[in-house]
N, C-alpha and C positions, 0 to 999 in steps of 0.2 A: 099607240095613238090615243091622244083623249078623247071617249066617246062624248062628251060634250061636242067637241069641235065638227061641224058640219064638212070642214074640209081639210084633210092635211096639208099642212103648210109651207113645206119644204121640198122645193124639186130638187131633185136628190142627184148628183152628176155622174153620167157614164151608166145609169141604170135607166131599164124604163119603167114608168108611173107601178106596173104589176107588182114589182120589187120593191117599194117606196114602205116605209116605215116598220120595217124589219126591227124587231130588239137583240136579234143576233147579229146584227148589224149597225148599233147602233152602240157605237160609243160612250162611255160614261167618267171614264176616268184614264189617264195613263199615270205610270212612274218606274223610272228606273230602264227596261225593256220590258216589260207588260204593258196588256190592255185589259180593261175591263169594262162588259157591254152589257145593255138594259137587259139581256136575257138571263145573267148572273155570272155566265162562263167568265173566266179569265186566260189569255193565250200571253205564250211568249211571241214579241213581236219579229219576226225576221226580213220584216219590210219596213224597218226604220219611220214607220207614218209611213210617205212616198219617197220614200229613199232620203230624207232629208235628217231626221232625227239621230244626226250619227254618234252625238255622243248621248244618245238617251236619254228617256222624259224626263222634266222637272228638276235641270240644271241649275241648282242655288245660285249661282257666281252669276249667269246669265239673266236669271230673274232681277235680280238684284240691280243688276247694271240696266236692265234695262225700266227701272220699277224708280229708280233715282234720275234716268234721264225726264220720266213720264212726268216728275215732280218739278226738273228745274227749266224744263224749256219742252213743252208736250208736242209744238208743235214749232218746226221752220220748215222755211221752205228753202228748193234750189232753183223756183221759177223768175231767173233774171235776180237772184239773191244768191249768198251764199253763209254757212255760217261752220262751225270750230268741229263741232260732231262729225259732220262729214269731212271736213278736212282732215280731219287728224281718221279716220275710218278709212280714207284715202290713201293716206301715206299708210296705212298699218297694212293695204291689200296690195299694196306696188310692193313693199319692202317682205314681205310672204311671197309676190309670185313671182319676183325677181325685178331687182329698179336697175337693172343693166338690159332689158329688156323693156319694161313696161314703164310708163310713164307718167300718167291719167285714167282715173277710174270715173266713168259715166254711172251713174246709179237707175236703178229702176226696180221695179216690181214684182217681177215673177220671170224664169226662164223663158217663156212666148216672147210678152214684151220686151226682153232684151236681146232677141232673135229678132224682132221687127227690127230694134234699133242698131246692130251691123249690119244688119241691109241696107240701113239707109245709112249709114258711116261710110260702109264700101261705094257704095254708089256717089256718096258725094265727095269722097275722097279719088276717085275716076275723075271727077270735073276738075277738082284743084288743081291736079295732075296734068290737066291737059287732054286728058284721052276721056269726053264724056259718052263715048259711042259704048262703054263698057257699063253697061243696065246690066247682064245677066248674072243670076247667083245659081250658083251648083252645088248639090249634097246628093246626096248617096241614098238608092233605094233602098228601103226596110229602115230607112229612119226615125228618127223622134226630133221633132225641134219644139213641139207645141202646137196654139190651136189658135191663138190668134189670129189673125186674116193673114200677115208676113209669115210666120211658122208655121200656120199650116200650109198654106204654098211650098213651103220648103221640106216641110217633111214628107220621107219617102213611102210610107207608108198611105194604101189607101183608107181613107177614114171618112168618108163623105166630101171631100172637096168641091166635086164635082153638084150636089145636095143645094153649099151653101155658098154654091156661085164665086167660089176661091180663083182668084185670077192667079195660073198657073206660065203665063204666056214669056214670063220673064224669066221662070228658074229652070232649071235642068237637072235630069235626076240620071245617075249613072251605077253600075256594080259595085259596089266596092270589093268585091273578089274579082274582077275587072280590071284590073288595071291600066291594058290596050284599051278599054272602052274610052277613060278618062281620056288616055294621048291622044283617040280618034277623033274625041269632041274638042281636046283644044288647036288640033289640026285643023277642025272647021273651024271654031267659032272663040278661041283664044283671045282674039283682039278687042272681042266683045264681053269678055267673062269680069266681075270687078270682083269676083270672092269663091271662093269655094268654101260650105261649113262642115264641118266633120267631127263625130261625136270618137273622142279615142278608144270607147267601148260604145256598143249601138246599149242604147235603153233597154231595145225592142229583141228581147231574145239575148241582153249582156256579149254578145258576138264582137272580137276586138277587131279593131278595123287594121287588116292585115298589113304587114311589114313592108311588104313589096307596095302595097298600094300607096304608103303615107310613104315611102321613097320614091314614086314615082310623085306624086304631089309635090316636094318641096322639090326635087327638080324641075319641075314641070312650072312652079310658080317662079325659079330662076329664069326660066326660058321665057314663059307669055307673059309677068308682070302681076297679075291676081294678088290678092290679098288672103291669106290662108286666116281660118278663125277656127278656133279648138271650142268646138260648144260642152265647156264642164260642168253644165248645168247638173250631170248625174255624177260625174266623175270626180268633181270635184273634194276638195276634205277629204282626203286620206282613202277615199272611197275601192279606190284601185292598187294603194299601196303611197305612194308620194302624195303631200299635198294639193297637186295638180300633177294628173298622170302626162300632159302634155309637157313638162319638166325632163323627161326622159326620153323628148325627140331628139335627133341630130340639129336640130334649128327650132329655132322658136316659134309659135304662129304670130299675124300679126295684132291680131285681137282675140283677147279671149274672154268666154262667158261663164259666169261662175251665179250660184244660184240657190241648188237646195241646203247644201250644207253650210251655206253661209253665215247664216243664224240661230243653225240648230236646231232649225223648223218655227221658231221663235216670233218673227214675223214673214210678213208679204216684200220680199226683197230678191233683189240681182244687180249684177254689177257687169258693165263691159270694160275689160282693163284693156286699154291701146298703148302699141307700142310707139315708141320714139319714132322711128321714121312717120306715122299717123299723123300725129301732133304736130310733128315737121309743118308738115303740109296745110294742115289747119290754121299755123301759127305764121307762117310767111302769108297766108293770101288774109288774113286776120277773117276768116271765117264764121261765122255763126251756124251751128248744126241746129235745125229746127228740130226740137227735140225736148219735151217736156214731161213730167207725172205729178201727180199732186201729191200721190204719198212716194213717194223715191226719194228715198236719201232723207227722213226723219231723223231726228236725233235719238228717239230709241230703238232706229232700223238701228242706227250707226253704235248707238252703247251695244246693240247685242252683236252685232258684226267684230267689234274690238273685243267684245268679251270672249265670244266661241273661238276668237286667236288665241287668244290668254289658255284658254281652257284647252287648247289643243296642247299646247306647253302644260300646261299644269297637271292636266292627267295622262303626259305623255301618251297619248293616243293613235297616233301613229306605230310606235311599237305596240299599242294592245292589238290594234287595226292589223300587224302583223303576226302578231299571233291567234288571234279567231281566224286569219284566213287560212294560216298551218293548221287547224281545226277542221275547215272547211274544203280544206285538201284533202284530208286522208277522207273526209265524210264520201266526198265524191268519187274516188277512188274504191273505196269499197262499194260502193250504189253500181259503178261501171261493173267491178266485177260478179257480182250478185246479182244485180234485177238484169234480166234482158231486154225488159223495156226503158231501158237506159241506153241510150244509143250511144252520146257524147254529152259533155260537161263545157262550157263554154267561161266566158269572162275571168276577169282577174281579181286577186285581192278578196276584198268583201262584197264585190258584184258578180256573183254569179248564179249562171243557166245550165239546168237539167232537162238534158233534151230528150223526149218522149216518143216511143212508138210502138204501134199495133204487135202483134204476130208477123203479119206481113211486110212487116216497116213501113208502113202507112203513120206517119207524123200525128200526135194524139189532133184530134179537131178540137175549137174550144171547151166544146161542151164534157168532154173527157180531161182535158186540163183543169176546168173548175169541176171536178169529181176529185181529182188529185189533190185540188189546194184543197176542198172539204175534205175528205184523208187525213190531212195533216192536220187538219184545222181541232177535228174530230179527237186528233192524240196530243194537244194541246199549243199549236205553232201555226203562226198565221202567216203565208209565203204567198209570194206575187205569183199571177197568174201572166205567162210569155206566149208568144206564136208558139206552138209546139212542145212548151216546154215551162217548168217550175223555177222562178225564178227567186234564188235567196239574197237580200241585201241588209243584213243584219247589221246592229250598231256597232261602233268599232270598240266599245266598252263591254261586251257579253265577258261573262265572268266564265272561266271552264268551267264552272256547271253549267253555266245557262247552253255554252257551245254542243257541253254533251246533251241536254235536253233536247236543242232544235236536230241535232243529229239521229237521237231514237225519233223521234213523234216525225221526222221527213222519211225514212227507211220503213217505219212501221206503217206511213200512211202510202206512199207508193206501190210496198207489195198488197195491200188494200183496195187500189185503185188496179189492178192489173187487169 
């Protein structure tokens, strides 16, 4: 902090004021998979930024592209306009998530904001329809969707809803290890539901949302009508293994959210891709969806969104992305059989959960979780802190050394934390 400055400047997010202007916590430069912060340390990153940095810092091809769009057209809009960037950014995310499937990508901002907006797609896609009695959206306790006033509503997770007066009175939140819970509530309340959203890995703990339950779902939206939405806001880019782990359901959702790896962390962007039946609907009653942002869908949202495709081809990233996760397998593997306070290993691919406990198997409390991420942090690797648990989301570009680095510095800082 500068002792000139009478007050520090910066509220700092997810911390309170006590914790505010840390230099080990503070930022100064990234490249490649490191970080380096005002305190001098430098860590290997295994939390990709917020899971979005999947192919790592200071991507030339991305800068580039998006550093020539900044020069020939800095700024359009898609407020009742439309222009070339986004279009052609458009056909590049349908013709990636499947154009036998998807039809029209809605642009927007940040994962929340494009969790507000299939809320509101489902809900007025219910009216098109015919059936406007169908207000209710359903997700899954121990969720993530965001924080915006629609995502946090929707997410399962208690986070202060209740604090900042979140109108909860529309959504529904059920097990997802559950999956009678689901059938019981569309047994009530089916006729009224217009979406259910489902993350195919939870955020919160990397916990994949189980087999039986996304079977009972897509049955379930055959039987009551619902509109299923795959929220890939974390899953998304290679993060689980496929470019979109929702690729590998038996049926497809009907919207989907895509977000952190969009851009490669590059900018503030999201996308809702819908499907053809969607559009249908929209396109016969010639609809208008009130729906707008001022930065959504920029022409250098859109250069770097067409770039980090390119880039996913060009450093064939997806096979890297499978092979740090073969890395990240045996890592896990040996932790389960070695530490006992390794209970279970959770998530797939490059999203995964190290699940924590006592002596008495009492699940670590936070405050033992962030002793662990300091641990690791201590032996040079900087990992997401989970409910119960250490959660690794490395970029899909770690080179085997950097795989063998975050492997020593998470084994040496756990038995550390015991």
């Amino acid at each position: 902090m500068n002792p000139r400055e009478p007050h520090y400047p910066l509220w700092e997010l997810l911390v309170p004021p006590g914790a505010y202007a840390k230099p080990e916590r503070r930022a100064v430069a990234a490249a490649g998979a490191r970080l380096r912060f005002d305190d001098g340390s430098e860590v290997l990153d295994a939390t990709s930024g917020l899971w979005n940095v999947n192919l790592g810092y200071g991507n030339t091809a991305i800068a580039d592209a998006v550093d020539r769009a900044m020069r020939e057209a800095s700024y359009l809009t898609l407020f009742r306009y439309s222009h070339t960037y986004a279009l052609e950014a458009a056909r590049a995310l349908t013709e990636a998530a499947g154009p036998a499937v998807f039809r029209r990508v809605i642009f927007s901002t940040s994962g929340s904001s494009a969790n507000d907006l299939v809320m509101k797609v489902a809900r007025h896609h219910a009216l098109l329809t015919g059936e406007p009695q169908r207000r209710l959206i359903v997700g899954f306790k121990g969720s993530y969707h965001g924080l915006t006033y629609g995502a946090f509503s929707l997410s399962g997770e208690e986070l202060g809803q209740q604090l900042y007066g979140v109108d909860t009175r529309l959504v529904r939140h059920v097990d997802a290890g559950r999956p009678e819970d689901l059938e019981r509530l569309m047994r009530r309340e089916g006729h009224r539901v217009a979406a259910v959203v489902c993350e195919p890995v939870f955020g919160s703990g990397a916990h994949e949302l189980p087999r039986t339950t996304l079977e009972a779902l897509l049955e379930l939206r055959r039987e009551y009508g619902f509109l299923l939405v795959a929220d890939e806001v974390a899953t998304g880019y290679g993060r689980t293994g496929p470019l979109f782990a929702s690729s590998a359901w038996a049926q497809a959702p009907d919207l989907m959210v895509t977000s952190k790896g969009l851009t490669n962390g590059t900018c503030a962007a999201s996308a809702v891709l819908a499907s053809h039946a969607v559009c249908d609907a929209f396109e016969r009653a010639d609809a208008l969806l009130v729906h707008g942002e001022t930065q959504a869908g920029t022409p250098p949202t859109c250069a770097a969104i067409l770039a980090t495709l390119a880039q996913f081809t060009e450093l064939s990233a997806l096979e890297s992305g499978a092979r740090v996760a073969r890395a990240l397998d045996a890592l896990l593997a040996e932790l389960v059989a070695e530490l006992p306070s390794v209970t279970a290993v959770t998530g797939r691919g490059c999203f995964r959960g190290i699940q924590l406990a006592e002596p008495d198997g009492t699940p670590y409390s936070a405050e033992r979780v962030q002793q662990a991420i300091a641990a690791i942090r201590g032996h040079g690797t900087l990992a997401h802190p989970g409910p119960g648990s250490v959660q690794l989301v490395p970029p899909l570009t770690l080179t085997d050394e950097e795989a063998h680095e975050l492997g020593t510095a998470v084994h040496k800082g756990l038995v550390e934390a015991r």
